[in-house]
C-alpha positions in Angstrom: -54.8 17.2 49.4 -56.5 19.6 46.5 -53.4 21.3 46.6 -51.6 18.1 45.8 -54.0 17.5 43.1 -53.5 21.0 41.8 -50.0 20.7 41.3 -49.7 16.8 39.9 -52.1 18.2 37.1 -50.5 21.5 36.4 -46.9 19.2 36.0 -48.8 16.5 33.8 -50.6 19.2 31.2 -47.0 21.2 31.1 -45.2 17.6 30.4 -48.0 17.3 27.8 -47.2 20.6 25.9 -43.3 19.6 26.3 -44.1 15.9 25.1 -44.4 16.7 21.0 -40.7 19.0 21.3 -39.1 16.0 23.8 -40.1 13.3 20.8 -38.5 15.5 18.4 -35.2 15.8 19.7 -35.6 11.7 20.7 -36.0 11.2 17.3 -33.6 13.6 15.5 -31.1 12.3 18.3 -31.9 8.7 16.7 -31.7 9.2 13.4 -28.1 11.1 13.8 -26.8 13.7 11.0 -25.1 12.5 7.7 -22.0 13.7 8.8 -22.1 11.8 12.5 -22.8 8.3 10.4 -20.4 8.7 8.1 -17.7 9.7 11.1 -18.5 6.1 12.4 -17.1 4.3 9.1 -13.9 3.2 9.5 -12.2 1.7 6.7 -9.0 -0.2 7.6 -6.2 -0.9 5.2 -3.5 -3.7 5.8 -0.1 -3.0 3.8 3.5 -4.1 4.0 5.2 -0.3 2.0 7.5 1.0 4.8 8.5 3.5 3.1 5.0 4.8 2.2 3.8 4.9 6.0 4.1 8.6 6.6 2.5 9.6 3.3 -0.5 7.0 3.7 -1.3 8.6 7.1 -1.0 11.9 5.3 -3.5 10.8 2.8 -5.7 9.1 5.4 -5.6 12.7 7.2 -6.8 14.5 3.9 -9.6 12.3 3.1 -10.9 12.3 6.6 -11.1 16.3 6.3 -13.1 15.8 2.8 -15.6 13.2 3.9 -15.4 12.5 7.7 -14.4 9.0 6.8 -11.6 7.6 9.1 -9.0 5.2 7.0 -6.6 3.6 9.0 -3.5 2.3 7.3 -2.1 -0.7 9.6 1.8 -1.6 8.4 2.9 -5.0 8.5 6.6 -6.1 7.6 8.3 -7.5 6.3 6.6 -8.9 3.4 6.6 -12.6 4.0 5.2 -11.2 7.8 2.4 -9.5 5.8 1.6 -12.6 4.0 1.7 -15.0 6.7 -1.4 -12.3 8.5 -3.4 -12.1 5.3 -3.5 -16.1 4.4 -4.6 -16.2 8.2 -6.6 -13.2 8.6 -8.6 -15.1 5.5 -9.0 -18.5 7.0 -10.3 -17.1 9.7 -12.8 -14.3 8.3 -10.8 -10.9 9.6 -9.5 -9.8 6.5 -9.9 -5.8 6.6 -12.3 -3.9 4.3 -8.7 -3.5 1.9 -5.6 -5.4 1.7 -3.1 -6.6 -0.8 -2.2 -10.4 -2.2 1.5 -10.5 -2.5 2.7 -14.1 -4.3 1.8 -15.4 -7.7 -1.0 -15.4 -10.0 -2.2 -18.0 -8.3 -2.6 -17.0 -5.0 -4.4 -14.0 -6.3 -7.0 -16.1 -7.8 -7.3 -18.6 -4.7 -8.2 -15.3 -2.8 -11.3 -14.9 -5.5 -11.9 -18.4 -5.8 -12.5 -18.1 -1.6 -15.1 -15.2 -2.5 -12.7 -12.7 -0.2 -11.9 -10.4 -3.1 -14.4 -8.4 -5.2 -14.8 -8.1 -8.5 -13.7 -4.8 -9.3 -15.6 -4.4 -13.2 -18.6 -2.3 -13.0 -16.8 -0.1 -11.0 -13.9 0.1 -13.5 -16.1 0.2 -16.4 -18.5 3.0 -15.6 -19.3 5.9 -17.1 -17.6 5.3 -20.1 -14.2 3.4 -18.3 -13.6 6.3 -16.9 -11.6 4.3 -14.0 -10.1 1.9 -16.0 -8.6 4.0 -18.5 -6.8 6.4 -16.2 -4.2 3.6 -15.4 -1.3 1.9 -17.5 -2.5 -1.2 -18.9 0.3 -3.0 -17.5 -0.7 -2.2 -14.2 -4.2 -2.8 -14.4 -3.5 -6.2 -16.8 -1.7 -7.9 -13.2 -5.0 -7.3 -11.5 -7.0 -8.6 -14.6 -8.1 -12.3 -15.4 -9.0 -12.5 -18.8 -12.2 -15.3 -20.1 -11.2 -18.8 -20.0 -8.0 -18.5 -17.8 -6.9 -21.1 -16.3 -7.2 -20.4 -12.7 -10.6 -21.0 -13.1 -11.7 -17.4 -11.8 -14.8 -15.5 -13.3 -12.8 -12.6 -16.0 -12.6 -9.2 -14.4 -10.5 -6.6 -12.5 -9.7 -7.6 -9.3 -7.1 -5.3 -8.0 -6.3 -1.3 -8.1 -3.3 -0.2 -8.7 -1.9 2.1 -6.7 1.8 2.7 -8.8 4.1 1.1 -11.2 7.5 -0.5 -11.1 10.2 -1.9 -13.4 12.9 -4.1 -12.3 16.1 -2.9 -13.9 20.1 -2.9 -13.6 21.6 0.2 -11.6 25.4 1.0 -11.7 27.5 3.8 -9.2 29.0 6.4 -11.7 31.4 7.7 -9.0 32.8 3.6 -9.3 32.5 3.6 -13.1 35.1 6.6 -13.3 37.6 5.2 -10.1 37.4 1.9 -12.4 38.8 3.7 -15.2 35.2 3.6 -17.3 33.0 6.2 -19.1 30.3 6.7 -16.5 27.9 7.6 -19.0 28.7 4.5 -21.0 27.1 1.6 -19.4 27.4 -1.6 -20.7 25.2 -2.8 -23.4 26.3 -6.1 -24.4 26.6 -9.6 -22.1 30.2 -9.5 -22.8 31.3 -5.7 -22.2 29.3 -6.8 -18.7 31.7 -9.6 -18.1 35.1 -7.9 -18.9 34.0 -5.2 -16.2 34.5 -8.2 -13.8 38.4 -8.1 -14.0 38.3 -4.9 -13.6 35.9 -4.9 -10.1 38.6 -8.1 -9.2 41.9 -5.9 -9.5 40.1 -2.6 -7.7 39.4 -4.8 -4.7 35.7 -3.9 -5.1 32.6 -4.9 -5.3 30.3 -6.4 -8.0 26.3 -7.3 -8.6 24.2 -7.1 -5.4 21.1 -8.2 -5.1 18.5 -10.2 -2.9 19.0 -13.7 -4.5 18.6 -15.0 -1.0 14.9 -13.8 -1.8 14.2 -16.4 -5.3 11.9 -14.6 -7.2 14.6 -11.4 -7.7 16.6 -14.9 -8.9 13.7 -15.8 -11.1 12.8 -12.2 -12.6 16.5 -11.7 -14.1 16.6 -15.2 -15.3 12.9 -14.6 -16.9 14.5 -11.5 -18.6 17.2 -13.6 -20.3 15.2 -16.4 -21.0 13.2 -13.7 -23.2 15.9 -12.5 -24.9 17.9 -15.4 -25.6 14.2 -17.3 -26.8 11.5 -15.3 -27.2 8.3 -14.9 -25.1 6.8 -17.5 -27.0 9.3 -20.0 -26.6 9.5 -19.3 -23.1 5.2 -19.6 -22.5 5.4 -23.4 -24.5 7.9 -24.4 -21.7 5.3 -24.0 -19.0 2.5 -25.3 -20.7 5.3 -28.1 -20.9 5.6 -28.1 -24.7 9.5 -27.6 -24.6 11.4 -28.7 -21.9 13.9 -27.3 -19.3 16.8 -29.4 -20.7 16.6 -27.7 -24.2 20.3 -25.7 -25.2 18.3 -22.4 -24.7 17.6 -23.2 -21.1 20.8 -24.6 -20.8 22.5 -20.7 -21.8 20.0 -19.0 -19.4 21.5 -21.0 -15.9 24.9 -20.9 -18.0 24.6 -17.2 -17.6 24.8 -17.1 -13.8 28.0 -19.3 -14.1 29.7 -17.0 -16.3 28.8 -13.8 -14.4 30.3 -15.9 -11.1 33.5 -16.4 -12.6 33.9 -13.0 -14.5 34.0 -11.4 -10.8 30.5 -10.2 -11.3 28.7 -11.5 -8.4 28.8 -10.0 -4.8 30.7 -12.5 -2.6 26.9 -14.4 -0.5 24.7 -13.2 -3.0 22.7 -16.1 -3.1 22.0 -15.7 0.9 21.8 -12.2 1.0 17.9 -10.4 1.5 17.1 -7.5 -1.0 17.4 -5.3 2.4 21.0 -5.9 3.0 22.1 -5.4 -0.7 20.2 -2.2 -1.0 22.7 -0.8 2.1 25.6 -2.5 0.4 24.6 -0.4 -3.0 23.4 3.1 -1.2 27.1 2.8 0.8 29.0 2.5 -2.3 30.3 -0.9 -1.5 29.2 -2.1 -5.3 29.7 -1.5 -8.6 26.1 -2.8 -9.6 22.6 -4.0 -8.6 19.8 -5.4 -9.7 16.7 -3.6 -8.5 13.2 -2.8 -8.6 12.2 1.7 -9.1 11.0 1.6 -5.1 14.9 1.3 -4.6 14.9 5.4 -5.8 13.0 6.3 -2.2 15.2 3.7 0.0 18.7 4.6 -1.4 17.3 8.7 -1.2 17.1 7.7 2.7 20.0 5.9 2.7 22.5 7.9 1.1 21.2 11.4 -0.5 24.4 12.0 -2.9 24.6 8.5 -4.3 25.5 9.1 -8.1 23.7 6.1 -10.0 21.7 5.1 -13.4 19.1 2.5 -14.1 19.4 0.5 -17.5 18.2 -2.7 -18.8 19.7 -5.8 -18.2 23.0 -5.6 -20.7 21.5 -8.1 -23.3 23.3 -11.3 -24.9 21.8 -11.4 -28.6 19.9 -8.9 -30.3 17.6 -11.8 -32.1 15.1 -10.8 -28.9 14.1 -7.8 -26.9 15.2 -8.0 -23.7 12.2 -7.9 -21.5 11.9 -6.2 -17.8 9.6 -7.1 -15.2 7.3 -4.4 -14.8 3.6 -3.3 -14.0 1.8 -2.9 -11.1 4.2 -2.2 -8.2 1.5 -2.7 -5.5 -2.2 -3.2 -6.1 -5.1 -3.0 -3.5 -7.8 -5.4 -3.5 -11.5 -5.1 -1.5 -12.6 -7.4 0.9 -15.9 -8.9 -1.0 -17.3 -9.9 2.5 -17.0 -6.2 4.2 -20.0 -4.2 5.1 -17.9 -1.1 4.4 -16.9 -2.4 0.5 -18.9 0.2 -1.3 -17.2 3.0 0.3 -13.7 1.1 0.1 -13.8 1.5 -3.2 -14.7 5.1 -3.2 -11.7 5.9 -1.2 -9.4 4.2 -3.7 -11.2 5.7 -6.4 -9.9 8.7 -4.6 -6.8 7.6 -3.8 -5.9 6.9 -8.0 -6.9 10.4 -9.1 -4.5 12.5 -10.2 -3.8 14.7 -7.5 -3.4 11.7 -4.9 -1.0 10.1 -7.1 1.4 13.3 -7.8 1.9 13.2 -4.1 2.5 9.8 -3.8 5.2 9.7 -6.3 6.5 13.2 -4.9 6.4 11.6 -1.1 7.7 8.2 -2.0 9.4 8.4 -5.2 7.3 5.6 -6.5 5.8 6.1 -10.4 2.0 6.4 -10.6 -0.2 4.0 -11.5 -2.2 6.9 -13.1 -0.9 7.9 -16.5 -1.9 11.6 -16.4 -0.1 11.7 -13.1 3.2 10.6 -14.9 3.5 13.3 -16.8 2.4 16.0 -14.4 5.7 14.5 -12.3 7.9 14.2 -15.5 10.1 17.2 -14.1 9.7 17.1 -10.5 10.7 13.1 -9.6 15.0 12.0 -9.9 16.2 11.5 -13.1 16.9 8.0 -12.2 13.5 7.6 -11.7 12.5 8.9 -15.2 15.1 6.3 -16.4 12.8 3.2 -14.8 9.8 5.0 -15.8 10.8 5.0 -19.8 11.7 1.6 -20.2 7.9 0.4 -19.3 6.9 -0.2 -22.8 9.5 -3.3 -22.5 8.0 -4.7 -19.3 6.4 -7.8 -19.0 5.5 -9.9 -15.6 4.5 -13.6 -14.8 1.2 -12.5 -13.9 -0.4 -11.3 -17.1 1.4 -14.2 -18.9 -2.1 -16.3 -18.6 -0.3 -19.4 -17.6 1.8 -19.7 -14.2 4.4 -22.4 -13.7 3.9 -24.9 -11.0 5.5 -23.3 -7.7 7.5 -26.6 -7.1 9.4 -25.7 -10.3 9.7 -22.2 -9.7 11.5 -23.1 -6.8 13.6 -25.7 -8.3 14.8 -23.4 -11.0 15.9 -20.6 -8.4 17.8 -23.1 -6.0 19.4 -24.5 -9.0 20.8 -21.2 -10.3 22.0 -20.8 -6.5 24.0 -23.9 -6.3 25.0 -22.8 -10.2 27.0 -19.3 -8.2 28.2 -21.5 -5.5 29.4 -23.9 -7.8 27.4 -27.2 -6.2 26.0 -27.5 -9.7 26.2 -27.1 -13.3 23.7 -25.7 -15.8 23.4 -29.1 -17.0 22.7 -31.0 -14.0 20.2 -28.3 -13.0 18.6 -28.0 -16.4 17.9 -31.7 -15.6 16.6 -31.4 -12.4 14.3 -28.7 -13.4 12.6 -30.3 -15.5 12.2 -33.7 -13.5 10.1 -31.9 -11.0 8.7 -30.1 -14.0 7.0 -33.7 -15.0 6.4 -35.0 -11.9 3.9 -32.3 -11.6 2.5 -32.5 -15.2 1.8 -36.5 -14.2 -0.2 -35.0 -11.2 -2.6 -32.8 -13.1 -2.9 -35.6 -16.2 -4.0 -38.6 -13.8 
């Protein structure tokens, strides 16, 4: 028995000396080192780019390395796929800690209105705007909502861009020369356009391709003529519903698509076919022209390496107006307002829009940088087609930093109607008047 006692208290005063060293190591254990917590974060980013998956892994790799934050890109396509997962993904409170709004103006400021994106200004305008003023401003205007819009949402910077696009015409040089033209003389004018048709016609080729089955590449080239036949301010009175659809300018926008129809211009389904399917008609040299956006330099690159083509604007019709392009923010990334990880979401895109992030993303994907110092650290490393998109920015204009959308249901009638205008259903007339019946239907709406 005392040897019993001998040993239980010889093992309790050696626990005792061992207790202060055992409550140290309990408690460093708890605690956990800076670089253990920060190894837990994981910020997840939802995005429909394709093309861009291999370099966002890349870049997900690289900032994991500098911080021990994991960032995991999750692709969804195609785009209308993506869209359908966000829309529900909000409803039902899963959105990510980042994630993009793809649709109009006014989708983008639902989002807000719903308190799922967050207001991106302080961070934008700190230390001196050091942020904000590293971008274009027609990126970072498409992400902007100015005082007193009227969507209603509180003014600020909602969105980061991540590059910059313009919509423009391409043509194959190798089909300009077997068509008896000067490659390096595209056409300028409306009508020099038009007379190319006959020619497409009698070489059994090809003309325009483009994803008019998809209506907003419809409604962006109809937007650019509307410009330059009208003027931008012409163009704003008609949606505030000042001028309507039926007036003779309108009427020699949809009479455009008529005209290129039955000059031979137009791809035979055009108004059916997806921007995917034109894109592999124009990288196989199965058409003279297309109308695309500047991503099309990295799919045609995969597509077909040696295609010979240019980008130029839209050949214009009268020289009373500039001819305008859709351009700005290609893609934009917002931040989840309701994520727990939103402070150091934005720190990684604050990371991902410096300079040397944005060189290799244009280098990797041939897209143009949201970042203007980045442009011209690229100016002789990206395709000279690309330059080509890239110069013609100072032209570009978009819906979304117009201050005042359209109403959808007229969108959408406007689009159908210049479809049934190439298939010959219609005529600019009739759709003109059609246009803008819906067009005061939904006025009455909003004024009862």
């Amino acid at each position: 028995m005392l040897n019993f006692y001998v040993t239980f208290l010889y093992k309790k005063m050696r626990y005792l000396k061992l207790l202060p060293g055992l409550l140290v190591t309990v408690l460093l254990c708890g605690c956990g080192s800076p670089g253990e917590k920060r190894s837990e974060i994981n910020i997840v980013i939802w995005h429909w780019m394709t093309d861009r998956e291999p370099a966002f892994q890349e870049l997900a790799s690289r900032y994991f390395k500098k911080t021990k934050i994991k960032i995991s890109f999750e692709l969804y396509a195609p785009s209308d796929a993506y869209s359908q997962k966000v829309r529900a993904a909000a409803q039902g409170g899963t959105l990510p800690e980042i994630f993009g709004v793809l649709g109009e103006k006014r989708d983008f400021a639902s989002f807000i209105k719903a308190g799922h994106i967050l207001n991106l200004t302080s961070y934008m305008e700190k230390d001196n705007a050091k942020w904000r003023n590293s971008f274009f401003l027609n990126a970072l205007a498409i992400n902007e909502f100015f005082p007193d819009n009227v969507y209603g949402v509180e003014a600020g910077i909602y969105g980061v861009p991540i590059d910059i696009m313009t919509i423009q015409m391409l043509y194959n040089k190798d089909l300009f020369q077997k068509l008896g033209l000067n490659p390096e003389q595209p056409p300028v004018t409306f009508e020099e356009f038009l007379r190319i048709g006959e020619k497409i016609k009698t070489a059994n080729l090809q003309g325009l391709v483009s994803g008019w089955g998809e209506l907003w590449m419809i409604d962006c080239l109809a937007n650019n003529y509307a410009f330059n036949i009208m003027g931008k301010d012409k163009v704003l009175a008609t949606i505030r519903g000042e001028i309507p659809y039926t007036d003779p300018d309108w009427i020699k926008v949809f009479s455009l698509f008529k005209q290129m129809q039955e000059a031979g211009i137009l791809v035979d389904g055009i108004v059916t076919m997806i921007n995917k399917t034109a894109e592999q008609l124009f990288a196989n040299e199965k058409a003279v022209f297309a109308f695309n956006g500047s991503w099309c330099v990295n799919v045609y690159k995969g597509m077909n390496p040696n295609l010979n083509y240019a980008a130029i604007p839209p050949p214009k019709v009268t020289d009373k107006y500039p001819m305008a392009i859709w351009g700005g923010a290609g893609s934009s990334f917002m931040v989840n307002a309701r994520s727990k990880n939103k402070e150091e979401a934005v720190r990684f895109l604050q990371w991902l829009t410096q300079p040397e992030q944005q060189v290799y993303l244009a280098e990797a994907t041939n897209n143009l940088p949201a970042n203007k110092e980045s442009l011209e650290r690229i100016c002789n490393k990206i395709p000279k087609v690309l330059e080509q998109f890239a110069d013609d920015i100072d032209i570009a204009t978009h819906p979304n930093i117009w201050g005042i959308s359209e109403f959808s249901a007229v969108i959408e009638a406007f689009d159908k109607g210049i479809q049934s205008i190439i298939i010959g259903e219609k005529s600019p007339e009739q759709v003109a008047q059609e246009v803008q019946r819906i067009k005061e239907r939904e006025l009455a709406k909003i004024r009862k």
